[in-house]
Kinemage of the C-alpha trace (Angstrom):
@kinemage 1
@onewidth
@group {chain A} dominant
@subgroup {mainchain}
@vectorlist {calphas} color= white
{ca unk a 1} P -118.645 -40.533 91.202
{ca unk a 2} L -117.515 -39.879 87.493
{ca unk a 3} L -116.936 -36.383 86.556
{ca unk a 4} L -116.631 -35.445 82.956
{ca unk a 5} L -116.133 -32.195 80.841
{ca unk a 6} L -117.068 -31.078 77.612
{ca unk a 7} L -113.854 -29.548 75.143
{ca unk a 8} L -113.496 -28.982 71.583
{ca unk a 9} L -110.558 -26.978 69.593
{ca unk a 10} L -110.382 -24.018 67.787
{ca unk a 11} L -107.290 -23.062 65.210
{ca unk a 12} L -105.342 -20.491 66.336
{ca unk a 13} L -103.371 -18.860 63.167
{ca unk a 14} L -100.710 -16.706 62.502
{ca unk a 15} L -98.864 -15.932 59.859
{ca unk a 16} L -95.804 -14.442 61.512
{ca unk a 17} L -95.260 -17.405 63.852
{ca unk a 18} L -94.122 -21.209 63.237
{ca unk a 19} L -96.247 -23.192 63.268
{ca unk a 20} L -98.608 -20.941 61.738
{ca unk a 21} L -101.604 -23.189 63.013
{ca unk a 22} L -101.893 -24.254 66.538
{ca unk a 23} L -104.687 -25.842 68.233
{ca unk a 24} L -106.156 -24.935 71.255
{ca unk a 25} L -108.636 -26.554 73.500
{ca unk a 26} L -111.877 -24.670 74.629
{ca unk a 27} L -113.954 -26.317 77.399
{ca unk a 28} L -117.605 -26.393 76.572
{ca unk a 29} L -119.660 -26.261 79.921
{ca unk a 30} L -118.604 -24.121 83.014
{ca unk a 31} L -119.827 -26.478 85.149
{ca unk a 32} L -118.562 -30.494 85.214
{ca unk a 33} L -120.827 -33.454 84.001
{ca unk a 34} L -121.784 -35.767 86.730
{ca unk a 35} L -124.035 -38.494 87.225
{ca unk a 36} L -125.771 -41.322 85.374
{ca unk a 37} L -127.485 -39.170 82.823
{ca unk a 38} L -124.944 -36.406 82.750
{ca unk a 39} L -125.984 -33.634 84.312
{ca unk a 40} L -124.249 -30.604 84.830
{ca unk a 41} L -122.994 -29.539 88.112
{ca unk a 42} L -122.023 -26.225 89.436
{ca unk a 43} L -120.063 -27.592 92.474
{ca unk a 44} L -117.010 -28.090 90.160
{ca unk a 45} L -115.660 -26.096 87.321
{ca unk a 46} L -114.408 -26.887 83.925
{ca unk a 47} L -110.588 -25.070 83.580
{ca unk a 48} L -108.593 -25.087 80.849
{ca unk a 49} L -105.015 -26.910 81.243
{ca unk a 50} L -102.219 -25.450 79.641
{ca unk a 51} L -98.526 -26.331 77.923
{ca unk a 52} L -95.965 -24.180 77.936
{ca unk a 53} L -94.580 -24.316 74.484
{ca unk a 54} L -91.905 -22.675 72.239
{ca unk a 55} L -92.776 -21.181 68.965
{ca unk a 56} L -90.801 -19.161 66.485
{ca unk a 57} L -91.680 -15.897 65.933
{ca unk a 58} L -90.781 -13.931 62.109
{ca unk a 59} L -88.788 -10.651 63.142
{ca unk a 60} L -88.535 -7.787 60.511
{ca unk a 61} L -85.180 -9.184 59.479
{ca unk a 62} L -83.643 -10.888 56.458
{ca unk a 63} L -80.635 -12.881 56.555
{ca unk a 64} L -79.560 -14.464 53.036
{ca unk a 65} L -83.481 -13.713 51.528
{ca unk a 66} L -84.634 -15.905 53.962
{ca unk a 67} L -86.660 -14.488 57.315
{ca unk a 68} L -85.215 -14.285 60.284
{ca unk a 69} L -86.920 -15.892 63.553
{ca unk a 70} L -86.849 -15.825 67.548
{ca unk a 71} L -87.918 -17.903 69.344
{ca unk a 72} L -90.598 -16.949 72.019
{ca unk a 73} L -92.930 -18.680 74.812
{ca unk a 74} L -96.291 -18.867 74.551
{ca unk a 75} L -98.923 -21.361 77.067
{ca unk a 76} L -101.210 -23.045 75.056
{ca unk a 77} L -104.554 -24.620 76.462
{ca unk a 78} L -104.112 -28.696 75.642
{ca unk a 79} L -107.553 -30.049 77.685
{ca unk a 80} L -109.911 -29.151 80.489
{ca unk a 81} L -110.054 -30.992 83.492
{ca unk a 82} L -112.553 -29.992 87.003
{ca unk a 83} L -111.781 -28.520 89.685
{ca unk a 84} L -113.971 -28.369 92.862
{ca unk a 85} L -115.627 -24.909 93.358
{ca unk a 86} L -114.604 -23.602 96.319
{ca unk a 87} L -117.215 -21.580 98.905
{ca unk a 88} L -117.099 -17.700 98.554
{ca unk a 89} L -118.003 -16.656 102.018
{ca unk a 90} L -115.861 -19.243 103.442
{ca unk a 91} L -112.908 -18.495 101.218
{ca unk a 92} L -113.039 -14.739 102.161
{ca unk a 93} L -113.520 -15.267 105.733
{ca unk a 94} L -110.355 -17.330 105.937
{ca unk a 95} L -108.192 -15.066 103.548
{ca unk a 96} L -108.780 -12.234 105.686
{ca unk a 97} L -108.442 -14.160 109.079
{ca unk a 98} L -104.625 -15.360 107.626
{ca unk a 99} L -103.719 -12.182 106.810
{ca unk a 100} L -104.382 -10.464 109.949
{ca unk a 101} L -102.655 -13.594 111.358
{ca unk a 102} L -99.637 -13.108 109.041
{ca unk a 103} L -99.339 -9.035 109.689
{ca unk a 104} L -99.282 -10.055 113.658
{ca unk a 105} L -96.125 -12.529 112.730
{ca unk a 106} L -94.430 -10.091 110.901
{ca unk a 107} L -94.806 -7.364 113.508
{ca unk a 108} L -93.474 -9.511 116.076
{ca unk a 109} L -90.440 -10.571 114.052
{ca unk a 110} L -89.454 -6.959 113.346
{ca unk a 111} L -88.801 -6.065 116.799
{ca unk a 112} L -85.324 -5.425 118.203
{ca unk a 113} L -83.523 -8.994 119.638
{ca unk a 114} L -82.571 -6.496 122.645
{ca unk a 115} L -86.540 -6.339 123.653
């Protein structure tokens, strides 16, 4: 089955950062295109992917008349891509099964070796 996804980009600007213009994906449908004739499908989800990038960031200080910068970390989103959406009831069930699960481990590993 092909599964596609609808993206586009927006400009991200500001003036106190280098590159002053970055651009950023933004998926289009929530759902994923499937099928022949494209049809969208809530069973998987369109999710932004992101890059971790480094950008320089203007401080308040001047060194020589020129500005001083820092670098800095921002995550930037680069596509979309779909992910399966995953059941609700089933997800909860489970979560709360494995942590009742994981309290009983702990419990049983905190007790004295001389037990």
């Amino acid at each position: 089955m092909n599964i596609y996804y609808l993206l586009t980009c927006r400009i991200s600007y500001d003036p106190t950062r280098y590159p002053k213009y970055i651009p950023e994906a933004y998926c289009l449908c929530k759902g994923c295109l499937t099928g022949i004739y494209g049809e969208e499908n809530f069973h998987f989800r369109s999710t932004p992917v992101y890059m971790p990038t480094v950008i320089l960031r203007r401080t308040s200080a001047c060194a020589g008349g020129r500005y001083v910068y820092t670098e800095d970390y921002v995550t930037i989103p680069v596509g979309c891509t779909c992910v399966p959406e995953q059941e609700k009831e089933a997800d909860s069930v489970n979560s709360s099964i494995d942590k009742q699960e994981m309290k009983l481990l702990v419990n049983q590993n905190d007790k004295p070796a001389s037990e």
